[in-house]
LUMDO-836425 format. One line per field, with one value per residue: residue in one letter; residue number from 1; y, x, z negated of N, C-alpha, C in turn. Coordinates in Angstrom, 1 decimal, decimal comma. Layout:
N
aa	(A | ...)
i	(NUM | ...)
n.c2	(Y | ...)
n.c1	(X | ...)
n.c3	(Z | ...)
ca.c2	(Y | ...)
ca.c1	(X | ...)
ca.c3	(Z | ...)
c.c2	(Y | ...)
c.c1	(X | ...)
c.c3	(Z | ...)
***
This chain:
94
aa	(X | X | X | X | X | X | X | X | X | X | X | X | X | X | X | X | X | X | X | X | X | X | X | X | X | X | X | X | X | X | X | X | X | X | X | X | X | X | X | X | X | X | X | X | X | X | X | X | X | X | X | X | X | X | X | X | X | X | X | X | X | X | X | X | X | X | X | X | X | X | X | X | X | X | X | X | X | X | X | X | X | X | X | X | X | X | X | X | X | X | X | X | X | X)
i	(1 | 2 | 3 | 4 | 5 | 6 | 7 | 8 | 9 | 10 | 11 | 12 | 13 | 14 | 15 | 16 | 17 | 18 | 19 | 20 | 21 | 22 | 23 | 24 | 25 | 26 | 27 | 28 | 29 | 30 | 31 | 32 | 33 | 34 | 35 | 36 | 37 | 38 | 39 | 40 | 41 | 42 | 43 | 44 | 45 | 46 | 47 | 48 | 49 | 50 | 51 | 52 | 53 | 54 | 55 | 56 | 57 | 58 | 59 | 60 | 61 | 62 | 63 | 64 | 65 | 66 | 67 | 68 | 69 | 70 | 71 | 72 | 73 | 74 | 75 | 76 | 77 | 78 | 79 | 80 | 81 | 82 | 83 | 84 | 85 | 86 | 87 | 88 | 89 | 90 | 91 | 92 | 93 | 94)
n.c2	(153,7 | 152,6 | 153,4 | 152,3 | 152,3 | 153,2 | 150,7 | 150,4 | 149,7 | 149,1 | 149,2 | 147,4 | 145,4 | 144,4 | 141,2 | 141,3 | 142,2 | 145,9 | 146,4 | 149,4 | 149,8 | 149,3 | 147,1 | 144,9 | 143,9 | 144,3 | 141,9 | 140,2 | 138,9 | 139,7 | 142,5 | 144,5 | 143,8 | 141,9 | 140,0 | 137,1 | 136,0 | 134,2 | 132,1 | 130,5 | 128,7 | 129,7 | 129,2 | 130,7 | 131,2 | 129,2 | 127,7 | 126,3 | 125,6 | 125,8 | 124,3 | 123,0 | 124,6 | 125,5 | 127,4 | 126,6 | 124,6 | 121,0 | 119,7 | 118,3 | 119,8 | 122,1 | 122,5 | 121,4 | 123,3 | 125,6 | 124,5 | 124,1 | 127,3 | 127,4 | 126,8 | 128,0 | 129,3 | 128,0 | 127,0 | 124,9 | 124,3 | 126,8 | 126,5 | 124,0 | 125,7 | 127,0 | 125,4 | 124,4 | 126,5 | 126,4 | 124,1 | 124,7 | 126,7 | 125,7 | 122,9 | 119,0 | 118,1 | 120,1)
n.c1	(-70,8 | -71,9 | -73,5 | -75,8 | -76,9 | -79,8 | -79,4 | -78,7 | -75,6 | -74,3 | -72,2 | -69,6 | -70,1 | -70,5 | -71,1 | -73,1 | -76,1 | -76,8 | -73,9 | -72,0 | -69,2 | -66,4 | -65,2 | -62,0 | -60,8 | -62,6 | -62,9 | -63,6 | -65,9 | -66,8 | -66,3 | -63,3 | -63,6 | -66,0 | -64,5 | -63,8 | -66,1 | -66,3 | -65,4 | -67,3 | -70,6 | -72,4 | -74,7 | -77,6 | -78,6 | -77,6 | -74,7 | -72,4 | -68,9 | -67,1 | -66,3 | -63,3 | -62,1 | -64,7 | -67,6 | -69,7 | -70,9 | -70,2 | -73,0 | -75,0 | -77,3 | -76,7 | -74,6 | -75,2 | -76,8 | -75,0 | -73,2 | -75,2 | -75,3 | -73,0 | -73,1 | -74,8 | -72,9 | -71,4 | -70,5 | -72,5 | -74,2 | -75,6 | -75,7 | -77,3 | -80,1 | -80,7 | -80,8 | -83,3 | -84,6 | -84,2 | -86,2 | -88,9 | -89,4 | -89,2 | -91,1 | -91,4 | -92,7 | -93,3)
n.c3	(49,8 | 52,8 | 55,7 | 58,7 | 61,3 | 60,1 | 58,1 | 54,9 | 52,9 | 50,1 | 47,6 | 46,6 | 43,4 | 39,8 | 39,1 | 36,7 | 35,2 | 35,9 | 35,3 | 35,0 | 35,4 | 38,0 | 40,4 | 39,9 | 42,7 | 46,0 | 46,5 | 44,3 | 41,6 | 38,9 | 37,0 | 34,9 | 32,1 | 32,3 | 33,0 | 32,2 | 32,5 | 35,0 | 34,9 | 34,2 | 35,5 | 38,5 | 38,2 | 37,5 | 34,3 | 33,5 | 31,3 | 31,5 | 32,5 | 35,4 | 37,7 | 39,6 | 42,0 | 43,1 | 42,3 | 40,9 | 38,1 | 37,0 | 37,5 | 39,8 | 40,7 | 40,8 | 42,2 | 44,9 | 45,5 | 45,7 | 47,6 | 50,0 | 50,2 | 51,3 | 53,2 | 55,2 | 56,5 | 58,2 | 61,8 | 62,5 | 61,5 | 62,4 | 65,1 | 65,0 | 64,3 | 66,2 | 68,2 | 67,3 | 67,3 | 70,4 | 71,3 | 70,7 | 71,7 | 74,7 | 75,7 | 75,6 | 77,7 | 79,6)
ca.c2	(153,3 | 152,7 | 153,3 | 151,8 | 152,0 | 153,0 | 149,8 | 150,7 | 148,6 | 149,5 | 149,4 | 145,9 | 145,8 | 143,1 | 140,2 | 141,2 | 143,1 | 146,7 | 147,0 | 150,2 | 149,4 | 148,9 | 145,6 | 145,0 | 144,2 | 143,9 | 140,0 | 139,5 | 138,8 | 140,3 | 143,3 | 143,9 | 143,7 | 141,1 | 138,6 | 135,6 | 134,8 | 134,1 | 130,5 | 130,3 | 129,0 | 131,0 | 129,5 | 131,8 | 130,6 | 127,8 | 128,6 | 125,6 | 125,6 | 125,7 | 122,9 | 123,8 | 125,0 | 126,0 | 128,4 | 126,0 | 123,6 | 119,7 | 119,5 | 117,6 | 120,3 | 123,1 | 121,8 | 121,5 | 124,9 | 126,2 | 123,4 | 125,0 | 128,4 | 128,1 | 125,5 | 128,6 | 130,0 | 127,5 | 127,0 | 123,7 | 125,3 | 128,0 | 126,0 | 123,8 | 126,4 | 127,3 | 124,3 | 123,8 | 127,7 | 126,9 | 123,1 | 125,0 | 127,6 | 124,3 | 121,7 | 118,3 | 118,1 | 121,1)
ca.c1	(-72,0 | -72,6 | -74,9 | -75,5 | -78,3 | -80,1 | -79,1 | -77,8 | -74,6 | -74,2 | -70,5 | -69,7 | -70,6 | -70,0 | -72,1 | -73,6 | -76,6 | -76,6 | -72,6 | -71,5 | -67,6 | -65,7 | -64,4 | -60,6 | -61,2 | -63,3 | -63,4 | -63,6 | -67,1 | -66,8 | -65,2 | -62,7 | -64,8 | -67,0 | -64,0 | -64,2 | -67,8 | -65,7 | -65,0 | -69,0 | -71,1 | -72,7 | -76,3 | -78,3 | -79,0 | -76,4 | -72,7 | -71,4 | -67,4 | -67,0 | -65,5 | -61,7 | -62,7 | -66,0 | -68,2 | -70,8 | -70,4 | -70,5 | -74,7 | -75,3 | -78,0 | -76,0 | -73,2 | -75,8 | -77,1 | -73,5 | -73,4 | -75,8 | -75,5 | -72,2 | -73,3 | -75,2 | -71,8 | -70,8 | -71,5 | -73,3 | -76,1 | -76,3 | -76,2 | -78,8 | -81,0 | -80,8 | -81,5 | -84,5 | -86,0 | -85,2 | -87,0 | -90,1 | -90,1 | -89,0 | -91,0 | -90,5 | -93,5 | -93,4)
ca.c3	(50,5 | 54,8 | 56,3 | 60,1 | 62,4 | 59,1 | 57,2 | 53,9 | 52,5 | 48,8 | 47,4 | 45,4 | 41,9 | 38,9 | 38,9 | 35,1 | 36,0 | 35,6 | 34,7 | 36,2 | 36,2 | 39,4 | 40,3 | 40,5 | 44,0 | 46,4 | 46,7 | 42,7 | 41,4 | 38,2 | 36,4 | 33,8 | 31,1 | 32,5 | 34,2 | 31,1 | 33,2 | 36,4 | 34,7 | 33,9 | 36,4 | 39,3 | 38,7 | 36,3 | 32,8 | 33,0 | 30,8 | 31,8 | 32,9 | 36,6 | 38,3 | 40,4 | 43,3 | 43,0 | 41,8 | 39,8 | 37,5 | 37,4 | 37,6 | 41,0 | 41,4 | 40,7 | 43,4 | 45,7 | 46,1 | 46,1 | 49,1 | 51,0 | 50,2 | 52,2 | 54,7 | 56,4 | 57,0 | 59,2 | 62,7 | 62,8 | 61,1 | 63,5 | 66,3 | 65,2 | 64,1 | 67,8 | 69,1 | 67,0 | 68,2 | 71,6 | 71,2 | 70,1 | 73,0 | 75,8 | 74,8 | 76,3 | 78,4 | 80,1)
c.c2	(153,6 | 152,6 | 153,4 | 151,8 | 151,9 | 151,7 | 150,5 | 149,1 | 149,2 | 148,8 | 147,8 | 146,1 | 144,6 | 142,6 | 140,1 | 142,4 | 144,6 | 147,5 | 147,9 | 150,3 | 148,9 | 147,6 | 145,8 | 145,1 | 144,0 | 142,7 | 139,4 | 140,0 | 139,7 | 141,9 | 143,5 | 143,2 | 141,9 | 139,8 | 137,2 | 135,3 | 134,3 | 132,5 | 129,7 | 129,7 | 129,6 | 130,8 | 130,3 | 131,0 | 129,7 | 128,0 | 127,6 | 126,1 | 125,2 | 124,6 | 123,3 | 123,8 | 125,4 | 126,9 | 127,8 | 125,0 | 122,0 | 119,1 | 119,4 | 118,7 | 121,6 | 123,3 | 121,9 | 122,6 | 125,9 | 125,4 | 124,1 | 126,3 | 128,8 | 127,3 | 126,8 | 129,7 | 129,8 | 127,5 | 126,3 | 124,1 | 126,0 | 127,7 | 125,0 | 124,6 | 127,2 | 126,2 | 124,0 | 125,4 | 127,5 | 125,2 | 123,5 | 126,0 | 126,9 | 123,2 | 120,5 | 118,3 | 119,2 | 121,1)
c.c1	(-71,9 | -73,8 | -74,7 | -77,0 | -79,5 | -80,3 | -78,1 | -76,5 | -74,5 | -72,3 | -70,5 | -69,3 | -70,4 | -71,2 | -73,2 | -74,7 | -76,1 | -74,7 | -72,2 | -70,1 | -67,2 | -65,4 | -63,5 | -60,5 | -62,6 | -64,2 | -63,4 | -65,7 | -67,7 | -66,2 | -64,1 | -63,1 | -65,5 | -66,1 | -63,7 | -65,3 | -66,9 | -65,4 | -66,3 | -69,9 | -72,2 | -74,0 | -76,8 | -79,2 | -78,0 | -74,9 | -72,3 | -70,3 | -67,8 | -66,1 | -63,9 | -62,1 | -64,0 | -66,7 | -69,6 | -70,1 | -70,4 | -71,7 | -74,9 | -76,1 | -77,7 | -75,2 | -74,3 | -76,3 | -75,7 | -73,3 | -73,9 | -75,8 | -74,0 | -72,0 | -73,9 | -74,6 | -71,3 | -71,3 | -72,5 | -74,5 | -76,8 | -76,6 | -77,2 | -79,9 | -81,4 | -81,4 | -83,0 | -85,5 | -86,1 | -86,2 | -88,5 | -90,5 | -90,1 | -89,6 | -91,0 | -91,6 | -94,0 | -92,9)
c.c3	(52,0 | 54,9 | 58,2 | 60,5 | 61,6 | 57,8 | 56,2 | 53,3 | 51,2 | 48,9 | 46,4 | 44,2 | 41,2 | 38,9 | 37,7 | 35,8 | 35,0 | 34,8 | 35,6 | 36,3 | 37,4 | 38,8 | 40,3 | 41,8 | 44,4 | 46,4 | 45,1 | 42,3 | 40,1 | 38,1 | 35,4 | 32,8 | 31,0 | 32,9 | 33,4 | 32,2 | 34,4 | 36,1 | 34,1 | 35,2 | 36,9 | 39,1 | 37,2 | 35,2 | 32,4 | 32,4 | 30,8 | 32,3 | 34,2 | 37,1 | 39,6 | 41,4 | 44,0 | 42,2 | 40,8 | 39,0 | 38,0 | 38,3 | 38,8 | 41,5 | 41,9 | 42,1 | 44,4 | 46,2 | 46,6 | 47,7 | 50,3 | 51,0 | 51,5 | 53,2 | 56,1 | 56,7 | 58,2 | 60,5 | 63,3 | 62,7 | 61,9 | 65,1 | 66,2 | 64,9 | 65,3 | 68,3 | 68,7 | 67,8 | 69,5 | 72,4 | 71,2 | 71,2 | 74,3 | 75,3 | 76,1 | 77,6 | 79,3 | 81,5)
***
């Protein structure tokens, strides 16, 4: 566990709730135990098979959230999400 400027970081843990096993590593979602789900997809209730290179399955809606979940990684996002706060503090008529 860190802790920073009192923000806590907890240690990474398996994706199954409450499993108190370590992961292999760090960057694996699962644990031993648990790593069959890792070819499951990520959205919750659904046991569909995951698609090669992704983390959900086929389900257009599925894919989509996975979509954006790592669209607001990138920096397009972050620079329009800038441009729209500083739209709203400059506006045109000013």
């Amino acid at each position: 566990v860190l802790v920073i400027d009192g923000i806590t970081i907890g240690h990474p843990c398996c994706g199954v709730h409450d499993c108190p096993e370590p992961l292999i590593t760090n960057r694996h979602r699962f644990c031993h135990g648990h790593y069959h789900r890792h070819h499951i997809c990520a959205v919750e209730g659904c046991e569909q098979t995951v698609a090669d290179g992704f983390m959900t399955c086929t389900d257009q809606n599925h894919r989509q959230l996975e979509l954006n979940h790592k669209g607001r990684d990138k920096a397009l996002f972050q620079l329009r999400e800038r441009l729209q706060r500083a739209n709203v503090s400059h506006p045109n008529d000013a």
